[in-house]
KESE-565598 format. One record per residue: x, y, z of N, C-alpha, C in turn; residue in three letters. Coordinates in Angstrom, 1 decimal, padded with zeros to 4 digits. Layout:
# residues N
((X,Y,Z),(X,Y,Z),(X,Y,Z),'ALA')
...
END
This chain:
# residues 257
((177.0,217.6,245.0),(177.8,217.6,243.7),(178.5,216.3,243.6),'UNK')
((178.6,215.8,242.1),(179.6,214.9,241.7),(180.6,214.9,241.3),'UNK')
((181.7,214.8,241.7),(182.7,214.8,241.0),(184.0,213.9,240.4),'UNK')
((183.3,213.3,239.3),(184.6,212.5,238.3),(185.8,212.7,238.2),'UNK')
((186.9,212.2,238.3),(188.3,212.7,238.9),(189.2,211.6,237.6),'UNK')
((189.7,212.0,236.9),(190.7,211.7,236.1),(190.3,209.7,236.1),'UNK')
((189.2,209.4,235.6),(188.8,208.2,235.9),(189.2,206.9,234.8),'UNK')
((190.0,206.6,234.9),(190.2,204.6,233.8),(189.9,203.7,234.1),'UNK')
((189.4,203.1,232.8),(188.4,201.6,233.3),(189.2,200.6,232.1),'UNK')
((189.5,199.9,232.6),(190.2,198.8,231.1),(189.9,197.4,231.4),'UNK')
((189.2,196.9,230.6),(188.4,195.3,231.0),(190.3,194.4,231.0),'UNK')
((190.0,193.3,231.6),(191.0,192.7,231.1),(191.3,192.1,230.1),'UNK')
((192.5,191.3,229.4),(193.1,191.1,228.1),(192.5,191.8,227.3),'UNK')
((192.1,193.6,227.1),(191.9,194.4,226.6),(193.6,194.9,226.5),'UNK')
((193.2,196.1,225.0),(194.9,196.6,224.5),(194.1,198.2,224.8),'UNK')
((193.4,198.7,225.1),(192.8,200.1,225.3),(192.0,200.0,226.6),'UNK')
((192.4,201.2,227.7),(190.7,201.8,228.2),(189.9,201.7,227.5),'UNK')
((188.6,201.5,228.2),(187.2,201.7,227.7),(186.7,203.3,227.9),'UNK')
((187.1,203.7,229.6),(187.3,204.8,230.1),(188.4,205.2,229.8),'UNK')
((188.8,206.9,229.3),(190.3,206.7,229.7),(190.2,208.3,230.0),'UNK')
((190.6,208.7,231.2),(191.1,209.9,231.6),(189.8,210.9,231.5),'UNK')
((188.8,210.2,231.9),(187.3,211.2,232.2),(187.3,211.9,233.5),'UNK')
((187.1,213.2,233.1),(187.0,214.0,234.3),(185.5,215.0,233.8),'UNK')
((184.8,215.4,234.9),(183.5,216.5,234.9),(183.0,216.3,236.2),'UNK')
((182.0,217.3,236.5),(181.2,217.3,237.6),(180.1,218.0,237.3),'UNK')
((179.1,217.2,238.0),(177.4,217.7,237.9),(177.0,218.4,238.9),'UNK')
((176.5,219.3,239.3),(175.6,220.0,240.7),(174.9,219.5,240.5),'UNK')
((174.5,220.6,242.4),(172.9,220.0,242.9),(172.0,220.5,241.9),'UNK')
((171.4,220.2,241.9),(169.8,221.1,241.0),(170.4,220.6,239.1),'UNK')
((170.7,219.6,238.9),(171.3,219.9,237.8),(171.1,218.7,237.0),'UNK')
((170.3,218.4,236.1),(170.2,217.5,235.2),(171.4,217.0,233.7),'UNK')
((172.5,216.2,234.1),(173.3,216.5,233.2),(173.1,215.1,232.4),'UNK')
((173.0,215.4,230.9),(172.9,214.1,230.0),(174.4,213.7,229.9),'UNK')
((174.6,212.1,229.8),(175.8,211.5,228.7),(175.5,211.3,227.8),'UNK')
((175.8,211.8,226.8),(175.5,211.8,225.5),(176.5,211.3,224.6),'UNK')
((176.2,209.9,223.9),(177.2,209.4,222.8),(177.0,207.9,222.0),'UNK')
((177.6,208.0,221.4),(177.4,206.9,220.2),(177.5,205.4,220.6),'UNK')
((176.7,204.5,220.1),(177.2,202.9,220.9),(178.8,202.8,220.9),'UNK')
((178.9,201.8,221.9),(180.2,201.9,222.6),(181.3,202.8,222.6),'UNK')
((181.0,204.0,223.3),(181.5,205.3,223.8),(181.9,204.9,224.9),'UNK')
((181.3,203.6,225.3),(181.9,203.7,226.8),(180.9,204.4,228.6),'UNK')
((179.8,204.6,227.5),(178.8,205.2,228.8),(177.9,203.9,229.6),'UNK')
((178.3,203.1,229.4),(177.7,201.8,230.1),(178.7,201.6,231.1),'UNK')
((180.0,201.6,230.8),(181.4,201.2,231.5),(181.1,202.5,232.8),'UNK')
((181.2,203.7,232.2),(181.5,204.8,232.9),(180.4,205.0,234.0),'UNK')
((179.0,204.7,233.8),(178.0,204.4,234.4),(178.2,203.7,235.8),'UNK')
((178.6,202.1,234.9),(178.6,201.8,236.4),(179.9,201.7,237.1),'UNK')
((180.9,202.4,236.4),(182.3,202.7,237.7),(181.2,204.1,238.7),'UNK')
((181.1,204.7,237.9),(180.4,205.9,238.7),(179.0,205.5,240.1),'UNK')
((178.7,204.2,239.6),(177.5,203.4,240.4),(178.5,202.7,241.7),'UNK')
((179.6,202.5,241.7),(180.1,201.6,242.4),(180.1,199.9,241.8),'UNK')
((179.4,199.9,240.5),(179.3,198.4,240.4),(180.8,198.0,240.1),'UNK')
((181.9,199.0,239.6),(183.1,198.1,238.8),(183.9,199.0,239.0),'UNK')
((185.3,198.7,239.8),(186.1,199.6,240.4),(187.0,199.9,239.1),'UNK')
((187.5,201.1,239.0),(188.4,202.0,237.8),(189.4,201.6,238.2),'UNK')
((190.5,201.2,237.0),(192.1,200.9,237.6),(192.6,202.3,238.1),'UNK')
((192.2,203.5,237.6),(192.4,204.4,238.3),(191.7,205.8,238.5),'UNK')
((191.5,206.6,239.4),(190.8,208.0,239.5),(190.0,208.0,240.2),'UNK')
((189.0,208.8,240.6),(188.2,208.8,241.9),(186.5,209.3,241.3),'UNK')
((185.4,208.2,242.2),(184.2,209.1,242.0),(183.8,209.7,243.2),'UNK')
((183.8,211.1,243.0),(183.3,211.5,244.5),(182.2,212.6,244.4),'UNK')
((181.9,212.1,246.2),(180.5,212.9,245.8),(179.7,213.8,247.6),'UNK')
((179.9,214.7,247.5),(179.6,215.4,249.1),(181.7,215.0,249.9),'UNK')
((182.4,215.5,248.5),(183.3,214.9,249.6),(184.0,213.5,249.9),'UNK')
((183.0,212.7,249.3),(184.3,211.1,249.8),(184.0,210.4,248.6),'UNK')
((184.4,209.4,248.4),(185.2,208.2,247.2),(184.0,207.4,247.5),'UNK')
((182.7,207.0,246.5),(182.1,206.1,246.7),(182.7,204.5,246.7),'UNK')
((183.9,204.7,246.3),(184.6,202.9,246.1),(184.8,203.2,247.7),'UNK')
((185.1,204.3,248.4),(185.2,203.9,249.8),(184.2,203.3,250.6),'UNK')
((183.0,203.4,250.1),(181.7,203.3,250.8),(181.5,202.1,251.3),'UNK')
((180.2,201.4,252.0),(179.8,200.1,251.7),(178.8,200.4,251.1),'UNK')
((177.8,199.1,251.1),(176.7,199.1,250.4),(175.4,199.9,250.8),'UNK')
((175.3,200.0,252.3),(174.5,200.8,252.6),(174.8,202.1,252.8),'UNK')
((175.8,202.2,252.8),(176.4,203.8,252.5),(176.5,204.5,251.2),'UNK')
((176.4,203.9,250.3),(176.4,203.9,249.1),(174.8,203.9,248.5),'UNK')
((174.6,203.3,249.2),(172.8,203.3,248.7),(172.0,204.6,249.4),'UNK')
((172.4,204.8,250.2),(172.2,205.9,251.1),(172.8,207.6,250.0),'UNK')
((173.3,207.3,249.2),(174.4,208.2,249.1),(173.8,207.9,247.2),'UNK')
((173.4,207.0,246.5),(173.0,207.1,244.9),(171.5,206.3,244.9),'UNK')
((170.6,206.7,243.6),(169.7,205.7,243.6),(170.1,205.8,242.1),'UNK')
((169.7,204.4,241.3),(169.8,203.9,240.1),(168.5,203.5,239.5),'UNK')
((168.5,204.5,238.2),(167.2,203.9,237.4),(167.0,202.6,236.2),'UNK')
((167.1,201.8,235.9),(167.6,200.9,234.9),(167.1,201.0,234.1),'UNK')
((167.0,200.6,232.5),(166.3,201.3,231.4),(164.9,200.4,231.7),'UNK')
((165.2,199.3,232.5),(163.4,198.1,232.2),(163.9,197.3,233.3),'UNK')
((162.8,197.0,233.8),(163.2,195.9,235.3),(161.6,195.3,235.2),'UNK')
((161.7,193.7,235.6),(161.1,192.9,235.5),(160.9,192.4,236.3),'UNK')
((160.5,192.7,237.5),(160.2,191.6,238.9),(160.1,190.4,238.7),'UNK')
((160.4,189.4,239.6),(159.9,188.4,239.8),(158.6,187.7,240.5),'UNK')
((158.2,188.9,241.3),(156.6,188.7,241.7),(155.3,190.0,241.3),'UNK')
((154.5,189.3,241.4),(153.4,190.7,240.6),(153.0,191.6,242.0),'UNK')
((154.3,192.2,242.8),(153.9,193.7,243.4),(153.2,194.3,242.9),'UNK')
((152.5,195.1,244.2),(152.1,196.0,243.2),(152.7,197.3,243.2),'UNK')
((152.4,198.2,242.5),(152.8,199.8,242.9),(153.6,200.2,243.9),'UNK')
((153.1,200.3,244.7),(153.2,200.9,246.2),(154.2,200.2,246.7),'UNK')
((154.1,198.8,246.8),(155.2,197.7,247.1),(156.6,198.1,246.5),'UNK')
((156.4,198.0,245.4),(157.9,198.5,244.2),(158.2,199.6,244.9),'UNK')
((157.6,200.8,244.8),(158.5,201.8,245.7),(158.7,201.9,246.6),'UNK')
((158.0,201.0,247.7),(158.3,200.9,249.3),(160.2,200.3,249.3),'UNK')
((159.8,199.5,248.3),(161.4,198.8,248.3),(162.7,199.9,248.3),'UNK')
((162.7,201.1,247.7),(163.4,202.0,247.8),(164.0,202.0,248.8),'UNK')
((162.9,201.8,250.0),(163.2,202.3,251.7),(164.1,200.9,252.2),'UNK')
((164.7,200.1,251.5),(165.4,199.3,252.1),(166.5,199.9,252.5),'UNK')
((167.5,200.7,252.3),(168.6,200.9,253.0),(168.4,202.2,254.2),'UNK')
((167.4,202.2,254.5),(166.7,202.7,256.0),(166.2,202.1,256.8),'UNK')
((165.6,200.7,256.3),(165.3,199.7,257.3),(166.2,198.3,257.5),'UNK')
((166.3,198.5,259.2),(167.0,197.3,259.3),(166.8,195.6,258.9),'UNK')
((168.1,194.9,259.3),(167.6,193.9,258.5),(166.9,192.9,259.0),'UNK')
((166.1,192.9,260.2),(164.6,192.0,260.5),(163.9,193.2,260.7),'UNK')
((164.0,193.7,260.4),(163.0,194.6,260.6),(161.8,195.1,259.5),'UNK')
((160.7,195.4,259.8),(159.1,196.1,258.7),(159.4,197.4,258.0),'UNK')
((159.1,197.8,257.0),(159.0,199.0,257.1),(158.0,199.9,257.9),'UNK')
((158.1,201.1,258.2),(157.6,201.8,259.4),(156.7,202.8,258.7),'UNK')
((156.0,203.5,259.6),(155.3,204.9,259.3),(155.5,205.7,258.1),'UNK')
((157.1,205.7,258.9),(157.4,206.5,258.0),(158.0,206.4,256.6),'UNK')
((158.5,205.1,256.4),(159.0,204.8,255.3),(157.8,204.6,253.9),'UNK')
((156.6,203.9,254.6),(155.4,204.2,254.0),(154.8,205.5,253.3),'UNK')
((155.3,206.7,254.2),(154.8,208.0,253.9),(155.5,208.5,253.0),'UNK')
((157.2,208.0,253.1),(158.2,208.4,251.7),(157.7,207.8,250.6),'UNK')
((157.2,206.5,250.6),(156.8,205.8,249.4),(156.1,206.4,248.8),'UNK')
((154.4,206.9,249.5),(153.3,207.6,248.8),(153.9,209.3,248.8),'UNK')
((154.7,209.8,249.3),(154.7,211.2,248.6),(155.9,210.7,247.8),'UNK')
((156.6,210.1,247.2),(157.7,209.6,246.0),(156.5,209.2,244.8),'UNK')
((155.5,208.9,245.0),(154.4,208.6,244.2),(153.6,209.7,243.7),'UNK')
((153.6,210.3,244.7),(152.7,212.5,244.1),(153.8,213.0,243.9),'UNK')
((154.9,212.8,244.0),(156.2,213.6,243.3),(156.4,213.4,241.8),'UNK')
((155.9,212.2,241.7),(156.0,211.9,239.8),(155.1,211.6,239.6),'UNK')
((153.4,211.8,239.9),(152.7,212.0,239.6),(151.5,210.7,238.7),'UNK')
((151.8,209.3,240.1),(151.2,208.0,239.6),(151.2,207.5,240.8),'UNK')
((150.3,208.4,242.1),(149.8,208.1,243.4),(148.5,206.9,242.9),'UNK')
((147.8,207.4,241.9),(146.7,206.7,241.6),(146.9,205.1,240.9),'UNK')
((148.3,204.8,241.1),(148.5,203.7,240.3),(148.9,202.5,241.5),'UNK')
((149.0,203.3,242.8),(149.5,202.5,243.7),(149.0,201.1,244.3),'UNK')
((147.7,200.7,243.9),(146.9,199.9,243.9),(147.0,198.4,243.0),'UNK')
((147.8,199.3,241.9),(147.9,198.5,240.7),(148.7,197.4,240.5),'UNK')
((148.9,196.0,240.0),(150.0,195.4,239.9),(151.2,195.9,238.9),'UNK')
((151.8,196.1,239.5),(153.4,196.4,238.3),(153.9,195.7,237.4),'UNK')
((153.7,194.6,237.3),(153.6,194.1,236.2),(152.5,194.2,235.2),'UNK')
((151.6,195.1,235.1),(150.7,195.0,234.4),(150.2,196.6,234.5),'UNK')
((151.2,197.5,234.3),(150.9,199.1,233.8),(152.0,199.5,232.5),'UNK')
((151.7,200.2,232.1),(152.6,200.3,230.7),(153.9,201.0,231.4),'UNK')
((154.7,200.7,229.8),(155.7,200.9,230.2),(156.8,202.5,230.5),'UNK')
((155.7,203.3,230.3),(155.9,205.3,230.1),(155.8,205.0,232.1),'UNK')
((154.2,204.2,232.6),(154.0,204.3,233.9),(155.1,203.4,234.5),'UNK')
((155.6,202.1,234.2),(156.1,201.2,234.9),(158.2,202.4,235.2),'UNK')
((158.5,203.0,234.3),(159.5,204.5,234.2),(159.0,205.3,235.4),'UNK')
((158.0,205.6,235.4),(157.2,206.2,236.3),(157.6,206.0,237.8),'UNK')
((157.2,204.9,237.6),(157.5,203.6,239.1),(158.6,203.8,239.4),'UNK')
((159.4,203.2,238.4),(161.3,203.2,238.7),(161.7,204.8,239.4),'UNK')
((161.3,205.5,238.7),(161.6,207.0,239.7),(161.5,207.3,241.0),'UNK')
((159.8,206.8,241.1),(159.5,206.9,242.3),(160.3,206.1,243.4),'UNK')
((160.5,204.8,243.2),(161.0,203.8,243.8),(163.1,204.7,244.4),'UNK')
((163.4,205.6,243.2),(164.6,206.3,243.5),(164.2,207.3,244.7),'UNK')
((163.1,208.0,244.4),(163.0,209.2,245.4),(162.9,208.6,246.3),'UNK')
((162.0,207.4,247.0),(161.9,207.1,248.2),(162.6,207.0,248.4),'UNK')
((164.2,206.5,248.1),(164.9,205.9,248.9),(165.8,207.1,249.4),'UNK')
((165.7,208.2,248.9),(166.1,209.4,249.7),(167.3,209.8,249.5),'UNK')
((168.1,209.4,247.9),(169.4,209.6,247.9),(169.8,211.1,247.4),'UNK')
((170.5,211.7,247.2),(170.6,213.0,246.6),(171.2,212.7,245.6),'UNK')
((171.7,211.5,244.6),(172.3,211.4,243.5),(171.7,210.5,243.0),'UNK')
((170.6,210.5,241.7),(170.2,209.7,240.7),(170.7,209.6,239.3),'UNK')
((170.8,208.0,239.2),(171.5,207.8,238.3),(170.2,207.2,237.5),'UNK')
((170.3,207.4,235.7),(169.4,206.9,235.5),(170.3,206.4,234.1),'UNK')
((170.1,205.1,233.4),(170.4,204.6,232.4),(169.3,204.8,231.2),'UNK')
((169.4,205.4,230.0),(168.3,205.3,229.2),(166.8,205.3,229.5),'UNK')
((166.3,206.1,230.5),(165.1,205.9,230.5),(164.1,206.1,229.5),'UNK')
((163.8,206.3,228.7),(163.6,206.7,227.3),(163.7,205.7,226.4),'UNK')
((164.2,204.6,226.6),(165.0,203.7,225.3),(163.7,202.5,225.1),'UNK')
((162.4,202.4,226.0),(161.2,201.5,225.1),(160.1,202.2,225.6),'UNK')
((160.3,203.6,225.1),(159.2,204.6,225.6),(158.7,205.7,224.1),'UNK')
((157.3,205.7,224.3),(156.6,206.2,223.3),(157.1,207.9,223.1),'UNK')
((156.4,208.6,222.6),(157.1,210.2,221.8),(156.9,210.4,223.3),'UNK')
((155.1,210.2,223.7),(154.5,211.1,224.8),(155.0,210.5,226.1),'UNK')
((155.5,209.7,226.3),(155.9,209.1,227.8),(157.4,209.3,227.6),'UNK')
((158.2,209.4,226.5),(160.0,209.7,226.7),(160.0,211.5,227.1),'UNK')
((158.6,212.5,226.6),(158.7,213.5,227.2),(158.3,213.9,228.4),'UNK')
((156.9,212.6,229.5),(156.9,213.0,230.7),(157.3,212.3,231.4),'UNK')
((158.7,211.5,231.3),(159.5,210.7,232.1),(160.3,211.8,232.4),'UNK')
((161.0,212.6,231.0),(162.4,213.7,231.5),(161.9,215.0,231.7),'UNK')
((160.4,215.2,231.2),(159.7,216.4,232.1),(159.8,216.5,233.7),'UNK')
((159.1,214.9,234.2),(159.3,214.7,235.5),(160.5,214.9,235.9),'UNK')
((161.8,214.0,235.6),(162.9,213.9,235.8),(163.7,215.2,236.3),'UNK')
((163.5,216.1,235.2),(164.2,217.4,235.2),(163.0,218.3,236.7),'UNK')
((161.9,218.4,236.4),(161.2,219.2,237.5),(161.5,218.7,239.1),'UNK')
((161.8,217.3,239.0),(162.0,217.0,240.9),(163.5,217.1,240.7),'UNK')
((163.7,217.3,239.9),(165.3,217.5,240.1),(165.8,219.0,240.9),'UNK')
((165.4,219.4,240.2),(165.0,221.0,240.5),(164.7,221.1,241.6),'UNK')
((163.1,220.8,242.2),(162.6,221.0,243.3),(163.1,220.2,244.3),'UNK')
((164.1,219.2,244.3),(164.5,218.4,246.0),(165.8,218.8,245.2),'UNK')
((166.2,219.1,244.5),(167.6,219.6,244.4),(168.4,218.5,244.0),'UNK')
((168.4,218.1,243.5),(168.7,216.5,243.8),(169.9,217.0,242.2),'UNK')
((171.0,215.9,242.5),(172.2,215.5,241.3),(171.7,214.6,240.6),'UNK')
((171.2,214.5,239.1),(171.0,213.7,238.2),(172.1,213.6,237.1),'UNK')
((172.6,212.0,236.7),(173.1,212.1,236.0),(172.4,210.9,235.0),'UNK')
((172.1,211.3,233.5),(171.3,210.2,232.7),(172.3,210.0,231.6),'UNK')
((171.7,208.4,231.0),(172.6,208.7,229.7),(171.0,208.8,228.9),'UNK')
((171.9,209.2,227.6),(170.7,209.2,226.5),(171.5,209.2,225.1),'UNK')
((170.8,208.9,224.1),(171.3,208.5,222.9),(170.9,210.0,221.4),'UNK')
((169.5,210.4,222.5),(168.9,211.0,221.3),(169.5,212.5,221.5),'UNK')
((169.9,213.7,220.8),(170.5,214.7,221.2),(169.3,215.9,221.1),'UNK')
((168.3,215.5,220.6),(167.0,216.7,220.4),(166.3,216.4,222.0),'UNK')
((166.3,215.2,222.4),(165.8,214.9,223.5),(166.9,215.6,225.0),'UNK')
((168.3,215.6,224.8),(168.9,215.8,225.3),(169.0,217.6,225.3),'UNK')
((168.8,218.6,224.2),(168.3,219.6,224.2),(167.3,220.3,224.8),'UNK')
((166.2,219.6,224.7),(165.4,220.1,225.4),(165.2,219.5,227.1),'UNK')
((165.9,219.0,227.7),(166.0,218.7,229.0),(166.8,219.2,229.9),'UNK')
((168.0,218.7,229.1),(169.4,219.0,230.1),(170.0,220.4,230.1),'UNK')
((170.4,220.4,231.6),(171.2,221.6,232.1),(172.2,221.6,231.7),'UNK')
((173.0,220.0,231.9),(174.3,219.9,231.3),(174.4,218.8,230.3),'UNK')
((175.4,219.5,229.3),(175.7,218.0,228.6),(177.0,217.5,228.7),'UNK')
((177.2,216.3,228.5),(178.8,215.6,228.7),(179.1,214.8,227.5),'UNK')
((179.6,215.1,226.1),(180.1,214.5,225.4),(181.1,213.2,225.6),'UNK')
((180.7,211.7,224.9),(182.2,210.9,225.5),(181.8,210.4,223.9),'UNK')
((183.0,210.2,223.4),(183.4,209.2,222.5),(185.0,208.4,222.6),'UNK')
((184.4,207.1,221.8),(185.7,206.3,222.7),(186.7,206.6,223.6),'UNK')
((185.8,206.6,224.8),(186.2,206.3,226.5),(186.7,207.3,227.1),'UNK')
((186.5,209.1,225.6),(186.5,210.7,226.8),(186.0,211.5,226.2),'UNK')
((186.0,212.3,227.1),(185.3,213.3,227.3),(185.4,214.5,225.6),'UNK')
((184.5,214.7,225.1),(185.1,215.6,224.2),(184.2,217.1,223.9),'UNK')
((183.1,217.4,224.6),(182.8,218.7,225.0),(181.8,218.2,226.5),'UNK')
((181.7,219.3,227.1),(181.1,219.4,228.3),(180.4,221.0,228.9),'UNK')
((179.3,221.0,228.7),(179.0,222.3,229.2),(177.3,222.6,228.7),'UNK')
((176.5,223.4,228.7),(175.3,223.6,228.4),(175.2,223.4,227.5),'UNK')
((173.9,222.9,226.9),(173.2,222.4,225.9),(173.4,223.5,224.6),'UNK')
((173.6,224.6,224.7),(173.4,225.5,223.4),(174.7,225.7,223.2),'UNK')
((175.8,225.1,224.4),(177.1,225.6,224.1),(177.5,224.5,223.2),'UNK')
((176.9,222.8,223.5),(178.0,222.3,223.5),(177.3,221.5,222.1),'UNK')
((176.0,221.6,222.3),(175.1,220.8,221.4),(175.4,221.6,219.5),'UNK')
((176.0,221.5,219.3),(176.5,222.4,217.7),(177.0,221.3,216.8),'UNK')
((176.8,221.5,215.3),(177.0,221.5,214.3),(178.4,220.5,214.4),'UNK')
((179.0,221.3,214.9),(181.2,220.6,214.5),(180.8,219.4,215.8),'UNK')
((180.1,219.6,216.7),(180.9,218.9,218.1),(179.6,217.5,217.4),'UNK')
((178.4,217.2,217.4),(177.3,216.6,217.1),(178.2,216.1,215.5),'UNK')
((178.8,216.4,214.8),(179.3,216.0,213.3),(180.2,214.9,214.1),'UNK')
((181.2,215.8,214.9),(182.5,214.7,215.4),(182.3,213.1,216.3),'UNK')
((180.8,213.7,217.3),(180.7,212.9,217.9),(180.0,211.6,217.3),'UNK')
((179.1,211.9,216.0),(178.3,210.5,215.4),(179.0,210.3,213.9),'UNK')
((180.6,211.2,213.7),(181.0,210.7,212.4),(179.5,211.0,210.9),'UNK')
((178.9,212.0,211.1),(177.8,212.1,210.2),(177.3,213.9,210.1),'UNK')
((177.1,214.4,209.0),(176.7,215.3,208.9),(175.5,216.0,209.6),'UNK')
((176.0,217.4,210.3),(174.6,217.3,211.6),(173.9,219.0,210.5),'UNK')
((172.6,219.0,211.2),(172.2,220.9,210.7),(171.6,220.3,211.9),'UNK')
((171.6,222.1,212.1),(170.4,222.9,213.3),(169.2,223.7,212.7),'UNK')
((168.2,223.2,212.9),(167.4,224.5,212.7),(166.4,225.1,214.1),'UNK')
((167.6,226.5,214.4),(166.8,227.0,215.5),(165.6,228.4,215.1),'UNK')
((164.9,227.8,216.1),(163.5,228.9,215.6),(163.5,229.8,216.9),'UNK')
((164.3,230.0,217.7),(164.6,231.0,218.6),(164.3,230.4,219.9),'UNK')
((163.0,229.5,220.4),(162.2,229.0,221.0),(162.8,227.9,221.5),'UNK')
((163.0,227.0,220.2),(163.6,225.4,219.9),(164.4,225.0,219.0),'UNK')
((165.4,224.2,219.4),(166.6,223.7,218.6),(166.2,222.2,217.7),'UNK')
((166.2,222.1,216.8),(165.8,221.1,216.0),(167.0,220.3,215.4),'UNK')
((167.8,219.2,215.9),(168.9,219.0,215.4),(168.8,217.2,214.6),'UNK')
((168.8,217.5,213.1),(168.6,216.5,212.1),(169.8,216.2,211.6),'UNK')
((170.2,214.9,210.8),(171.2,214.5,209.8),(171.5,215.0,208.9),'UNK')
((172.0,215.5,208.3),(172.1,215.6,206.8),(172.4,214.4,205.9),'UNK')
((171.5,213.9,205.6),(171.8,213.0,204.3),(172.3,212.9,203.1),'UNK')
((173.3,212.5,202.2),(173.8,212.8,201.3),(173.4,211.7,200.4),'UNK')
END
């Protein structure tokens, strides 16, 4: 479990938090979206919660201790990070990219081993692009190269995945089996996911949990059919929202005037 603890982030010669007084927590098995409007602050909140940029105040914790307490291999050990697009510098291939996951298990002159090998290729049949391992990574599309990025998280064996927009240069059919996959190994290794996303129909049909933020807090928090409504979706994007539910599926559009 995650747990965000009364968290502020305020850049300097700023007159406001960016963050201000965010608190929630995600379980194991639990897929929870951030969901909110450009600069809400989920870029900031992201990576205080990554360890990249320490909060002037509140705590991220997680199994128990303060990731600002951590070092870096403790920490890597403890989150893996999805980025919305990553571009290598050399044309790896497949297999290579996700072997790299296993760097904060192998030491530092050291090969990777047996075993780290064997995490790579079952991180590869866990998201379901073993057959791509061959391939250079610079040169698979970009639903598969998402693909990759996941895998490259499982190997590294953390119980907390973070993921930034995965979705954000992905087609109808690859933004639904990025968070198809996403949500299913979540489930089955149990694992704490926390994503952001922008789209809220996308965020309905995926998420366990949702986390409302607009400028820098928190403003609903809790399951998707509780939180995902008419007044809360109107307040959060300043715009007229309808639902149309057909019992099955939530359909949530603008109202245009």
């Amino acid at each position: 479990m995650i747990r965000v603890e009364n968290l502020i982030f305020q850049h300097p010669h700023t007159t406001a938090p960016v963050v201000n007084e965010v608190s929630f927590q995600v379980a194991e098995g639990t897929l929870a979206v951030l969901l909110g409007p450009n600069g809400s602050g989920k870029t900031t909140l992201f990576k205080c919660i990554a360890g990249l940029w320490r909060p002037g105040s509140g705590r991220v914790m997680f199994d128990g201790r303060d990731i600002m307490g951590m070092n870096f291999r403790e920490r890597a050990a403890m989150l893996a990070v999805v980025p919305q697009d990553h571009a290598p510098p050399f044309p790896y291939s497949v297999f290579e990219a996700v072997l790299m996951g296993r760097a904060p298990h192998v030491g530092l002159y050291a090969a990777p081993s047996e075993i780290d090998e064997e995490a790579a290729h079952n991180a590869l049949l866990a998201v379901g692009v073993s057959h791509l391992a061959d391939r250079c990574y610079t040169r698979i599309s970009g639903g598969e190269r998402q693909l990759v990025l996941i895998a490259r998280a499982l190997a590294q064996d953390a119980p907390l995945l973070l993921l930034d927009e995965p979705t954000s240069h992905l087609d109808f059919r690859n933004q639904h089996l990025v968070l198809e996959t996403v949500r299913r190994v979540a489930v089955e290794k149990n694992l704490t996911v926390l994503m952001t996303l922008h789209d809220p129909n996308l965020t309905a049909f995926f998420a366990h949990q949702v986390i409302m933020l607009k400028e820098g807090r928190i403003t609903a928090d809790g399951a998707p059919a509780e939180v995902l409504t008419e007044a809360n979706l109107g307040q959060l994007y300043n715009i007229g929202i309808g639902i149309h539910d057909s019992g099955e599926r939530r359909l949530i559009y603008p109202r245009m005037t």
